[in-house]
C-alpha positions in Angstrom: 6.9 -6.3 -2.1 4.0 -5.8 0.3 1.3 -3.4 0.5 -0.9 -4.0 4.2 -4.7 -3.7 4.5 -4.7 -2.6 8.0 -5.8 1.0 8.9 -2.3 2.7 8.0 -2.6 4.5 11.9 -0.9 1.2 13.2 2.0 0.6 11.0 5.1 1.8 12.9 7.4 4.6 10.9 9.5 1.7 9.3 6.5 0.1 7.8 4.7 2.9 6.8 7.8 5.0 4.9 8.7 1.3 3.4 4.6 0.9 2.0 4.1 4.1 0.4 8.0 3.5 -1.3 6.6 0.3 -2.7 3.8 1.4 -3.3 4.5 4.0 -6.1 6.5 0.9 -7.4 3.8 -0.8 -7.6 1.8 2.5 -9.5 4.5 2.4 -12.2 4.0 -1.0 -12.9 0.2 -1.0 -13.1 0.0 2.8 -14.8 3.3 3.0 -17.1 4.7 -0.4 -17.6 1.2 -1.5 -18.0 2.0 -4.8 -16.2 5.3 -5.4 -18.2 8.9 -5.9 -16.9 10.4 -6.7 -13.4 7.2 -7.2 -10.5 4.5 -7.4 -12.9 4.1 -11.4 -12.1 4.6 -10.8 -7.9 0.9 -11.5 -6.3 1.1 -8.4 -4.5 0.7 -7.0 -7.9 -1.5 -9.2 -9.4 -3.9 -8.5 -6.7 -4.2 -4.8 -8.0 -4.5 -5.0 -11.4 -7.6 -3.4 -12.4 -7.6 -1.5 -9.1 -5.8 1.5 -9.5 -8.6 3.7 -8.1 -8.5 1.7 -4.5 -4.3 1.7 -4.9 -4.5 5.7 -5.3 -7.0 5.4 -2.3 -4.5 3.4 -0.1 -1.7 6.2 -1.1 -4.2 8.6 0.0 -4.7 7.2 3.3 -1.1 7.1 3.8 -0.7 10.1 3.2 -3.0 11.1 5.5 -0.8 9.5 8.2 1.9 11.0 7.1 0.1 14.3 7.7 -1.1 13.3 11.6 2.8 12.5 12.1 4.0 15.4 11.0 5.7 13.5 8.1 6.0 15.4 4.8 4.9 14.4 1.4 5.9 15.0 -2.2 5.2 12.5 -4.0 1.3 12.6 -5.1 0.0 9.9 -7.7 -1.4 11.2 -10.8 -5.2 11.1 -10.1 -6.4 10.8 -13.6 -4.4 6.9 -13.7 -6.6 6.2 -10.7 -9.1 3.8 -12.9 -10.9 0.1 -12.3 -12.6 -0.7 -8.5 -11.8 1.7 -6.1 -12.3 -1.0 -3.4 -9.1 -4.2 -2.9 -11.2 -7.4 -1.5 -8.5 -9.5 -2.7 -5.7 -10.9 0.0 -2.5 -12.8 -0.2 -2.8 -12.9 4.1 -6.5 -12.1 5.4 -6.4 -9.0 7.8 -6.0 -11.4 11.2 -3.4 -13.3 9.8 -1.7 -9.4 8.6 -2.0 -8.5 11.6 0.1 -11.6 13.3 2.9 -11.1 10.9 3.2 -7.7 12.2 3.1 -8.6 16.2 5.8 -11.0 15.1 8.1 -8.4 13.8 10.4 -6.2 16.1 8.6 -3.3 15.7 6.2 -1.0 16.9 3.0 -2.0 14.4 -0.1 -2.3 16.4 0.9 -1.1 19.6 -2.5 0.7 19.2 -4.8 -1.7 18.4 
């Protein structure tokens, strides 16, 4: 599980579709499970407990990509679960060393940076 704090305009397709699936995982666990079950443990979700307003503003902003790409979307969070900071200064991998992993991988993330 991995959600990215770069702007989402330089994932490539693969890592954008696979953020904003785990992502809505990620909502479950934090809005119905209430931390319970399966990922609740995972750092990636630890980091976003009590931050449901900034995880409904990343969904936001990747859906706004989605929208510049011509992607569709049909999946919107419920807005009213979007409680806590609305800002995420907490990091498993600072933004540099994000943005490393993702020059590393066989893709096309950051061809635009």
């Amino acid at each position: 599980m991995r959600l990215w704090d770069i702007h989402p305009k330089h994932l490539c397709r693969k890592h954008l579709l696979a953020e904003h699936r785990e992502l809505h995982g990620l909502w479950n666990i934090l809005t119905k499970h209430k931390g319970k079950g399966g990922y609740s443990k995972h750092p990636e979700t630890l980091r976003w407990v009590g931050k449901q307003k900034a995880l409904y503003l990343r969904h936001e902003a990747l859906v706004e990509e989605f929208s510049q790409r011509g992607y569709q979307h049909h999946t919107p969070l419920e807005k009213k679960l979007a409680t806590g900071s609305g800002s995420q200064n907490g990091f498993i991998n600072t933004i540099s060393e994000q943005k490393v992993i993702l020059k590393n991988k066989p893709c096309e993330c950051l061809l635009h940076v």
